[in-house]
Structures are given as C-alpha cells and as structure tokens.
N, CA, C and O atoms as a GROMACS GRO file, in nm:
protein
  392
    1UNK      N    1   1.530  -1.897   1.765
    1UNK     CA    2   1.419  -1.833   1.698
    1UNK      C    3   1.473  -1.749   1.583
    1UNK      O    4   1.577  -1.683   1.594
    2UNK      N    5   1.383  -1.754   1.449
    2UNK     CA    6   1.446  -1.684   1.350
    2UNK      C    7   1.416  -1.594   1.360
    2UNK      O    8   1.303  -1.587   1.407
    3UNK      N    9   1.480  -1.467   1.330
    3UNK     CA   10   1.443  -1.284   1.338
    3UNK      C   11   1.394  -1.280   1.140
    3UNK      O   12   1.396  -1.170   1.085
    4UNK      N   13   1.367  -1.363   1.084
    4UNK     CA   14   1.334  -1.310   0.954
    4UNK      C   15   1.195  -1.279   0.983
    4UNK      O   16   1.139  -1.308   1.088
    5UNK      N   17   1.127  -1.203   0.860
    5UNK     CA   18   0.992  -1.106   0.881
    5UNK      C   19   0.911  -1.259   0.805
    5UNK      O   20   0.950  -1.331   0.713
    6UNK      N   21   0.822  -1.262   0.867
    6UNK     CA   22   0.679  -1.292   0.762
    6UNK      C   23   0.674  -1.213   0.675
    6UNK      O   24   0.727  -1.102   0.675
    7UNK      N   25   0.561  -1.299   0.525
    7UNK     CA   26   0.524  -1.203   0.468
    7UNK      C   27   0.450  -1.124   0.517
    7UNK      O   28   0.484  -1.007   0.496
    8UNK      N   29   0.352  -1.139   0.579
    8UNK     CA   30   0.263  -1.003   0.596
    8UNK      C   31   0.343  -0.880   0.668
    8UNK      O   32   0.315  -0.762   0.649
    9UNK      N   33   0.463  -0.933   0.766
    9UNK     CA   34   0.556  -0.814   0.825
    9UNK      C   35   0.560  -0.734   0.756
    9UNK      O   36   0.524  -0.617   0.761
   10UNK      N   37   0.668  -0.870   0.590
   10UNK     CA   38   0.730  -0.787   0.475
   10UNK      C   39   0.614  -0.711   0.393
   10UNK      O   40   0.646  -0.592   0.389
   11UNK      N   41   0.507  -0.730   0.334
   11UNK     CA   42   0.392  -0.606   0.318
   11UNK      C   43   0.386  -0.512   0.388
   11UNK      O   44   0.368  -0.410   0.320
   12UNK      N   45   0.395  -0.491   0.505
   12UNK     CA   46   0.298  -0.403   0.588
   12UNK      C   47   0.484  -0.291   0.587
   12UNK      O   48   0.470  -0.169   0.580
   13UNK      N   49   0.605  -0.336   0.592
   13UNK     CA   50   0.693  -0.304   0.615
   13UNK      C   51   0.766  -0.167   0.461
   13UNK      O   52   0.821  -0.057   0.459
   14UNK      N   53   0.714  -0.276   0.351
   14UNK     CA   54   0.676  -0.225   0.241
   14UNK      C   55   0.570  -0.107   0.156
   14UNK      O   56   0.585  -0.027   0.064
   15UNK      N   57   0.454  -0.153   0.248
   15UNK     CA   58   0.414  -0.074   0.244
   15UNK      C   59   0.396   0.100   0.301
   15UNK      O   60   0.372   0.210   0.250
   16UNK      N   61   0.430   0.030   0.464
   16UNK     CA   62   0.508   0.160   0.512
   16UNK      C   63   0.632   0.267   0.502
   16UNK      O   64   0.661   0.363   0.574
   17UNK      N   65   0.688   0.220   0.395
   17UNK     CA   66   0.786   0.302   0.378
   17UNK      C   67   0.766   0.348   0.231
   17UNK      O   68   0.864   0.418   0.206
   18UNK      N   69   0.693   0.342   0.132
   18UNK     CA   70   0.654   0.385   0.043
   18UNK      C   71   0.568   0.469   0.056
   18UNK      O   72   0.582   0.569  -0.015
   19UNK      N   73   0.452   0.464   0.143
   19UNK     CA   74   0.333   0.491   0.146
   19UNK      C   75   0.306   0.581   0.246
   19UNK      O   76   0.210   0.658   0.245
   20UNK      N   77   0.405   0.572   0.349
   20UNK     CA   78   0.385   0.648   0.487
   20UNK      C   79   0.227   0.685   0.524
   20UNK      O   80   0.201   0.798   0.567
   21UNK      N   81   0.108   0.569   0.505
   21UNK     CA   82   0.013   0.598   0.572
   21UNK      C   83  -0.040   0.641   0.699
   21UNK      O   84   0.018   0.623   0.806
   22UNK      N   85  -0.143   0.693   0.684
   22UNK     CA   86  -0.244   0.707   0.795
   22UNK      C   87  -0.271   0.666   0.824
   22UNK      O   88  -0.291   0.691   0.944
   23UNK      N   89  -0.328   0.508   0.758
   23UNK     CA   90  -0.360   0.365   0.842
   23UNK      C   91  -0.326   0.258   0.716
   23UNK      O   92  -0.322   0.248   0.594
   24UNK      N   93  -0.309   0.197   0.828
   24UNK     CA   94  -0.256   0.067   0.720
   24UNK      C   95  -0.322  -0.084   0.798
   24UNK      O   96  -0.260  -0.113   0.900
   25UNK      N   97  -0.414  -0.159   0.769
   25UNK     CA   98  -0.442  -0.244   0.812
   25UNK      C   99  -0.427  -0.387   0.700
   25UNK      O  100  -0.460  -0.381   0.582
   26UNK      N  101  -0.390  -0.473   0.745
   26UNK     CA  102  -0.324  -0.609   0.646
   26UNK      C  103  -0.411  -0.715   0.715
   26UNK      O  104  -0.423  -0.692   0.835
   27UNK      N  105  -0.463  -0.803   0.681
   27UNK     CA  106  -0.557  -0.949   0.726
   27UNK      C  107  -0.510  -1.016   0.643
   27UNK      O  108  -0.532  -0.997   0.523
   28UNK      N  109  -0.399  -1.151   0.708
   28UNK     CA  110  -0.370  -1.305   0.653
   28UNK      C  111  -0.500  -1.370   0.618
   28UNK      O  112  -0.560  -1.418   0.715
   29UNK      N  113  -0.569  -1.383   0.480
   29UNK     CA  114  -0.694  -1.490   0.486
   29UNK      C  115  -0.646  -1.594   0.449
   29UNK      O  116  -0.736  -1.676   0.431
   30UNK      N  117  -0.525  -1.642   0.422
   30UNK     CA  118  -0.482  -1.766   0.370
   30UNK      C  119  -0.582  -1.907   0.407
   30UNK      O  120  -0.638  -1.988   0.332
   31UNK      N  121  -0.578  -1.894   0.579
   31UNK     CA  122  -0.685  -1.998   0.586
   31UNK      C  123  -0.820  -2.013   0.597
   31UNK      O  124  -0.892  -2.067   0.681
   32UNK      N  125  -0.841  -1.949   0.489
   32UNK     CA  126  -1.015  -1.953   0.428
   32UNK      C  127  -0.966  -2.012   0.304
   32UNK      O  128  -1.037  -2.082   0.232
   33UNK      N  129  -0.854  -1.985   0.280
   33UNK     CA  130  -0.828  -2.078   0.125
   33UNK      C  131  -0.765  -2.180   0.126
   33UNK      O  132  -0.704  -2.218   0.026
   34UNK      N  133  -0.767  -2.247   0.237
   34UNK     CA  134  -0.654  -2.373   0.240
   34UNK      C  135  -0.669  -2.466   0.125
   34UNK      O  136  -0.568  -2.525   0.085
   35UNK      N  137  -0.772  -2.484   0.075
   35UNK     CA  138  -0.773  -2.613  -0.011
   35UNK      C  139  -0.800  -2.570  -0.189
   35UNK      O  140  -0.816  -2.638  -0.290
   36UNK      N  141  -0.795  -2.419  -0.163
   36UNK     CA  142  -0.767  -2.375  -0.292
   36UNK      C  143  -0.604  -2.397  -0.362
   36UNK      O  144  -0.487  -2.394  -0.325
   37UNK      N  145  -0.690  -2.422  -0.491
   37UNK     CA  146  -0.560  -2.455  -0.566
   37UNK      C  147  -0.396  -2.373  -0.547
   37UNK      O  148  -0.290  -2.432  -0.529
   38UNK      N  149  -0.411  -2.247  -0.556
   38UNK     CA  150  -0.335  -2.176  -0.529
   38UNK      C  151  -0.270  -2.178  -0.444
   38UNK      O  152  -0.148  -2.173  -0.457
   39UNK      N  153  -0.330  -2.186  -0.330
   39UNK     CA  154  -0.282  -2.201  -0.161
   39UNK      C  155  -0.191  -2.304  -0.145
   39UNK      O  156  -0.088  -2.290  -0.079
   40UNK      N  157  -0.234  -2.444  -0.221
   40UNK     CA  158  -0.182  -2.563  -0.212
   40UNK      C  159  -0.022  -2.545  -0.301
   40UNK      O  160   0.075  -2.620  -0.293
   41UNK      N  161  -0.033  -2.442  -0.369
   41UNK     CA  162   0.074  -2.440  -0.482
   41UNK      C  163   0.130  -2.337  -0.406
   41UNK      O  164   0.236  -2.388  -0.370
   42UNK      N  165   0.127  -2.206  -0.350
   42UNK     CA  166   0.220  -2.117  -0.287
   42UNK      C  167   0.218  -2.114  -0.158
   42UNK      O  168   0.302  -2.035  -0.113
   43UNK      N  169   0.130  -2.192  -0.048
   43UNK     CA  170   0.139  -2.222   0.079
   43UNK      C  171   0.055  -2.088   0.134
   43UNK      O  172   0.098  -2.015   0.223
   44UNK      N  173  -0.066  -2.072   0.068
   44UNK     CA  174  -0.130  -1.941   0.124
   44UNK      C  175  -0.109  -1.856   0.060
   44UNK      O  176  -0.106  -1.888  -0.058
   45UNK      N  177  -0.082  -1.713   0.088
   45UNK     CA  178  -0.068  -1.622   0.034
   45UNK      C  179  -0.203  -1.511   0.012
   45UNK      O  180  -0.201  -1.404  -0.048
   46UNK      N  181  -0.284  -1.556   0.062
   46UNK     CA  182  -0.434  -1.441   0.056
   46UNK      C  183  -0.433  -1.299   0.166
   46UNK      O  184  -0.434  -1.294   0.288
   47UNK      N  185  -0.430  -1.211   0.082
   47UNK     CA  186  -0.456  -1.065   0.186
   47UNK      C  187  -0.578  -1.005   0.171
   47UNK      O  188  -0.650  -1.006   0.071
   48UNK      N  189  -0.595  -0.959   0.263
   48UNK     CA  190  -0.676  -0.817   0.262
   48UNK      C  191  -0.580  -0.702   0.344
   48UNK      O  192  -0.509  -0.712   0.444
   49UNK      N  193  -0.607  -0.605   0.267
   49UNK     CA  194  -0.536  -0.429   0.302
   49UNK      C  195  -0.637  -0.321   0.250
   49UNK      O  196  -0.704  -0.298   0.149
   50UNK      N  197  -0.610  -0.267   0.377
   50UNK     CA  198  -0.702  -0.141   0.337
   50UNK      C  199  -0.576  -0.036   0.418
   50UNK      O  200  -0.517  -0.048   0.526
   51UNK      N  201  -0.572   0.082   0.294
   51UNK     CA  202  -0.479   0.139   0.364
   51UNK      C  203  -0.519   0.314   0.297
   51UNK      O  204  -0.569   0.340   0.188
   52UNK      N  205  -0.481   0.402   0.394
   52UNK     CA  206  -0.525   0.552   0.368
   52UNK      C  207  -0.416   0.654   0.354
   52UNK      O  208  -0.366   0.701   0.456
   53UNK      N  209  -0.378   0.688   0.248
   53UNK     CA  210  -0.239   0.755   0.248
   53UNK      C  211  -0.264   0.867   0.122
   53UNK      O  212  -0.316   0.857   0.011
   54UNK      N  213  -0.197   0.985   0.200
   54UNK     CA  214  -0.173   1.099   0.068
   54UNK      C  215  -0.149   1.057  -0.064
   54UNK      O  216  -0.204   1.108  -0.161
   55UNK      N  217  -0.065   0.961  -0.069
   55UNK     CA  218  -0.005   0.931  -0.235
   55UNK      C  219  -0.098   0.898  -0.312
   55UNK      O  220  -0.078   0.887  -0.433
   56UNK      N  221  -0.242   0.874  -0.245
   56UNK     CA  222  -0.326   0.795  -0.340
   56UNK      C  223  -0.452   0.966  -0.429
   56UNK      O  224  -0.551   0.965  -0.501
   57UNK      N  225  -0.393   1.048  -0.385
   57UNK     CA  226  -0.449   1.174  -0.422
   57UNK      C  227  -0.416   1.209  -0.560
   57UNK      O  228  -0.306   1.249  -0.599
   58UNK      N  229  -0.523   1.191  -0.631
   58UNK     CA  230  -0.508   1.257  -0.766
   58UNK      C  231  -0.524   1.132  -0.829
   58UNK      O  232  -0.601   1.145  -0.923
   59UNK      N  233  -0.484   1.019  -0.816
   59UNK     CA  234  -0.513   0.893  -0.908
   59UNK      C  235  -0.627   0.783  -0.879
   59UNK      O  236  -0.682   0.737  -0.778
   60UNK      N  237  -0.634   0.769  -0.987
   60UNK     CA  238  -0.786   0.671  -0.997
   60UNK      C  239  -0.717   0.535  -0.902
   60UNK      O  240  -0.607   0.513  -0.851
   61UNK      N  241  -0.855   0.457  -0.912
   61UNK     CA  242  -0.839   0.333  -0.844
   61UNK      C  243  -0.752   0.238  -0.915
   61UNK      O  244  -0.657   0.198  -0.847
   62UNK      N  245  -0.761   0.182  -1.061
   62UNK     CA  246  -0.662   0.140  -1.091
   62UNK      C  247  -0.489   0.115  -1.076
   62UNK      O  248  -0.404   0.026  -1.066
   63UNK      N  249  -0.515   0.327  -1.087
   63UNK     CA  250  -0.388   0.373  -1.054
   63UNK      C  251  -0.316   0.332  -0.931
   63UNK      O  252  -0.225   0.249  -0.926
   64UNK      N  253  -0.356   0.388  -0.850
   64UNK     CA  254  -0.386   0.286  -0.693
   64UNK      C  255  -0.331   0.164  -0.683
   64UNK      O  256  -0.218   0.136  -0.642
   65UNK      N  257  -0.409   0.099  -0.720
   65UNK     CA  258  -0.362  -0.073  -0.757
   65UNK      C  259  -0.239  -0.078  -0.834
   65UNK      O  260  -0.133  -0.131  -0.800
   66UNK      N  261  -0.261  -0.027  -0.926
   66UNK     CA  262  -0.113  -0.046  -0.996
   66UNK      C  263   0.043  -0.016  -0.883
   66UNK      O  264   0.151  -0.075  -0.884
   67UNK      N  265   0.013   0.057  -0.827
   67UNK     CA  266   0.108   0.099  -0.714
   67UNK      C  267   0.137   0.073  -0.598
   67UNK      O  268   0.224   0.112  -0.521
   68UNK      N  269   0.036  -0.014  -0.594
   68UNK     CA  270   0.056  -0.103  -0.465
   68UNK      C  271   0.147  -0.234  -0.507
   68UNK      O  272   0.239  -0.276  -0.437
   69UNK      N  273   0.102  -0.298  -0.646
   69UNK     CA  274   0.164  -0.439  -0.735
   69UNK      C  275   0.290  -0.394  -0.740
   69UNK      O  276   0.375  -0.474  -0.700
   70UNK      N  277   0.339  -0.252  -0.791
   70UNK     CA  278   0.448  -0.180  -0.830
   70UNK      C  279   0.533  -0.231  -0.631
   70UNK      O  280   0.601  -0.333  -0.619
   71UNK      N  281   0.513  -0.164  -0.546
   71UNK     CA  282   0.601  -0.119  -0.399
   71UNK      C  283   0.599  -0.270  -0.392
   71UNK      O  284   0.709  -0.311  -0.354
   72UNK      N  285   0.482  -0.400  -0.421
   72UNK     CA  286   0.505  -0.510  -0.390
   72UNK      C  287   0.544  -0.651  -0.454
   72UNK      O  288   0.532  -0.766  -0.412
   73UNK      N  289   0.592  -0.600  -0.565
   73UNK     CA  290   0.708  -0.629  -0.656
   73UNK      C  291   0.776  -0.716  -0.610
   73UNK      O  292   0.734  -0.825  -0.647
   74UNK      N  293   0.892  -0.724  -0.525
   74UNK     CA  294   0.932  -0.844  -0.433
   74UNK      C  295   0.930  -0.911  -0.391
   74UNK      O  296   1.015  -0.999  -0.374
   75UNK      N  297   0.775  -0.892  -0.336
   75UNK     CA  298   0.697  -1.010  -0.330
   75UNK      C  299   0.617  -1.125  -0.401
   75UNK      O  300   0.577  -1.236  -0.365
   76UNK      N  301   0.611  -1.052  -0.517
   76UNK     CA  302   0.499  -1.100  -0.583
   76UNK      C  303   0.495  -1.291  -0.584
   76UNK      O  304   0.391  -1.356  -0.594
   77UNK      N  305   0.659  -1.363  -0.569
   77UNK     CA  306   0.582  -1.498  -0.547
   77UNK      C  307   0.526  -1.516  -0.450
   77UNK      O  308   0.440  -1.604  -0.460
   78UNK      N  309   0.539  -1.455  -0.319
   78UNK     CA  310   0.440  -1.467  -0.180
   78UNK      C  311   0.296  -1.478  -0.210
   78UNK      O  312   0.233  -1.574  -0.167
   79UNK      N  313   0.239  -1.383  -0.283
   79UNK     CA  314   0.143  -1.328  -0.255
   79UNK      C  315   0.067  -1.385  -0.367
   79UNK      O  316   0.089  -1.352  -0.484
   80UNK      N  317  -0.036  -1.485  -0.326
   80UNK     CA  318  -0.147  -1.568  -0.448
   80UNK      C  319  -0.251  -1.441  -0.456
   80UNK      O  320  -0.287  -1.388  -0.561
   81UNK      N  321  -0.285  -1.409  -0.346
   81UNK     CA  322  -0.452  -1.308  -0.404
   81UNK      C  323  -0.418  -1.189  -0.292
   81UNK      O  324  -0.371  -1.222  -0.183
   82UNK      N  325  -0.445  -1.054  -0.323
   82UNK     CA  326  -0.445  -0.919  -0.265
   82UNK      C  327  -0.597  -0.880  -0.300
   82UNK      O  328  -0.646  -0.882  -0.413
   83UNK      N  329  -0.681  -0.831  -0.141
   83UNK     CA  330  -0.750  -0.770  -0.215
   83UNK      C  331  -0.750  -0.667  -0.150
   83UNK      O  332  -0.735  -0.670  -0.028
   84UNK      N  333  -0.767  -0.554  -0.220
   84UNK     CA  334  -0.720  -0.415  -0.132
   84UNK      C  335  -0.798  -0.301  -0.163
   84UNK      O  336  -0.839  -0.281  -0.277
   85UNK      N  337  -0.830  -0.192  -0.027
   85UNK     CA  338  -0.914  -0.111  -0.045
   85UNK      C  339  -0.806   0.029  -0.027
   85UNK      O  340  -0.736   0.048   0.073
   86UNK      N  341  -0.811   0.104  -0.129
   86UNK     CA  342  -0.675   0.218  -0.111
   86UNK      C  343  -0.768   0.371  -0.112
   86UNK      O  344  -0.800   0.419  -0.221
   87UNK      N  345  -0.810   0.444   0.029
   87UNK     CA  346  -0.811   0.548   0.034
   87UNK      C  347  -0.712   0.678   0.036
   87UNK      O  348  -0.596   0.672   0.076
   88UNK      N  349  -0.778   0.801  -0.017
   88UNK     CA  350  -0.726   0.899   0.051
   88UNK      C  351  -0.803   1.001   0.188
   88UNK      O  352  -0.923   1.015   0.212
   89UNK      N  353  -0.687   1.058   0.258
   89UNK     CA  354  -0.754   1.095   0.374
   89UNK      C  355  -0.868   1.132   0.396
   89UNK      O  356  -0.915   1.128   0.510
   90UNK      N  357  -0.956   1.190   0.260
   90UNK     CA  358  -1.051   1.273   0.270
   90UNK      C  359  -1.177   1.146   0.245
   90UNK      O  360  -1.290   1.156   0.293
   91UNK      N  361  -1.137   1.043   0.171
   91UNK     CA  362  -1.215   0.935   0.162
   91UNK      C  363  -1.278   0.891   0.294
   91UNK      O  364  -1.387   0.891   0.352
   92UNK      N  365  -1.140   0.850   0.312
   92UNK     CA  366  -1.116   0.792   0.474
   92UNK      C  367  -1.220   0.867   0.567
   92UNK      O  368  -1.283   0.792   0.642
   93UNK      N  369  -1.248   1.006   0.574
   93UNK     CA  370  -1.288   1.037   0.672
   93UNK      C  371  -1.456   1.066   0.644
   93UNK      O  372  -1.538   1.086   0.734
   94UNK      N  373  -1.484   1.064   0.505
   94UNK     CA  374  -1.639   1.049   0.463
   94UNK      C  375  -1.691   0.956   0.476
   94UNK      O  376  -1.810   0.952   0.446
   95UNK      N  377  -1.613   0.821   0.532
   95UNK     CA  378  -1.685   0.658   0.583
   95UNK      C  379  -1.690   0.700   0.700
   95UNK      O  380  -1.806   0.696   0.739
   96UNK      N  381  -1.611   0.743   0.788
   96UNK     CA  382  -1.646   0.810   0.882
   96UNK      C  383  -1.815   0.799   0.935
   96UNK      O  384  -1.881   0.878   0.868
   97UNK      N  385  -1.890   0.732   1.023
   97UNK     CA  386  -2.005   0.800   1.093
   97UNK      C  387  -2.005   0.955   1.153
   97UNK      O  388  -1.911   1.012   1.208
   98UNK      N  389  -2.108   0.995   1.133
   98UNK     CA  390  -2.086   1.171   1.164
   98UNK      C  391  -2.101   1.169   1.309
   98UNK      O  392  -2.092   1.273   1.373
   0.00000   0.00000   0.00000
C-alpha cells in the first residue's frame, strides 16, 4: 500500500498549516463531473471547501481567494475547479441558528 497523500489529503494538509482553522471542511465532487471536459483531461479534480480561520480577518473575499490559489500553488495541476466558501470566526458564528 502506498503512504502517498491524495489530493484532497494534500489540500486539507495545506491548508492546515497555513491557515490553522477552526474548521476546515473539503468535498471531492469530481464525480459529478466525470464527463466534463476537464475531468477527462486532469482525471477530476473538483472541490468544494468551506473553511473558517482568523487569517481571513480584515480582507475582502477576493482577497480570500487569492490566498487560498496563493497556499495552493502546488497544486494547482491537481485541481480543475475549487469552489470555496472562506469565513471568519465571527461570520462563522452569525450562520449559526440562535
């Protein structure tokens, strides 16, 4: 058995050590896209992340995004489509039900 990481390991692994969130949740959708072009050309590669971390305090959503593309850099041939929801704690806890 190989001990190498998946990608999603390598995200979530990535992301945790940059990001040191509060929550970090990652979803493989690759196979909802199987027969998309992309998929067929990088073997999958579709995420969803939603993740809640201090660092995202003070910067816009863009910003956000930009910094997630930035920590996942290494990856970037893995990864055909990211789609990602980036709170901060205080966000996080106003979705919150009261």
């Amino acid at each position: 058995m190989s001990t190498e990481q998946s990608t999603p390991e390598r995200i979530e692994a990535l992301l945790r050590e940059a990001l040191q969130p509060l929550e970090l949740q990652l979803s493989d959708d690759s196979h909802k896209h199987a027969r998309h072009a992309g998929a067929r050309e990088r073997g999958g590669g579709h995420y969803d992340l939603r993740v809640v971390s201090d660092r995202f305090e003070g910067l816009n959503p863009v910003a956000r995004q930009r910094l997630i593309y930035q920590i996942l850099g290494p990856l970037q041939s893995e990864i055909h489509a990211l789609s990602m929801r980036t709170l901060t704690p205080a966000e996080a806890a106003a979705e919150r039900p009261a």
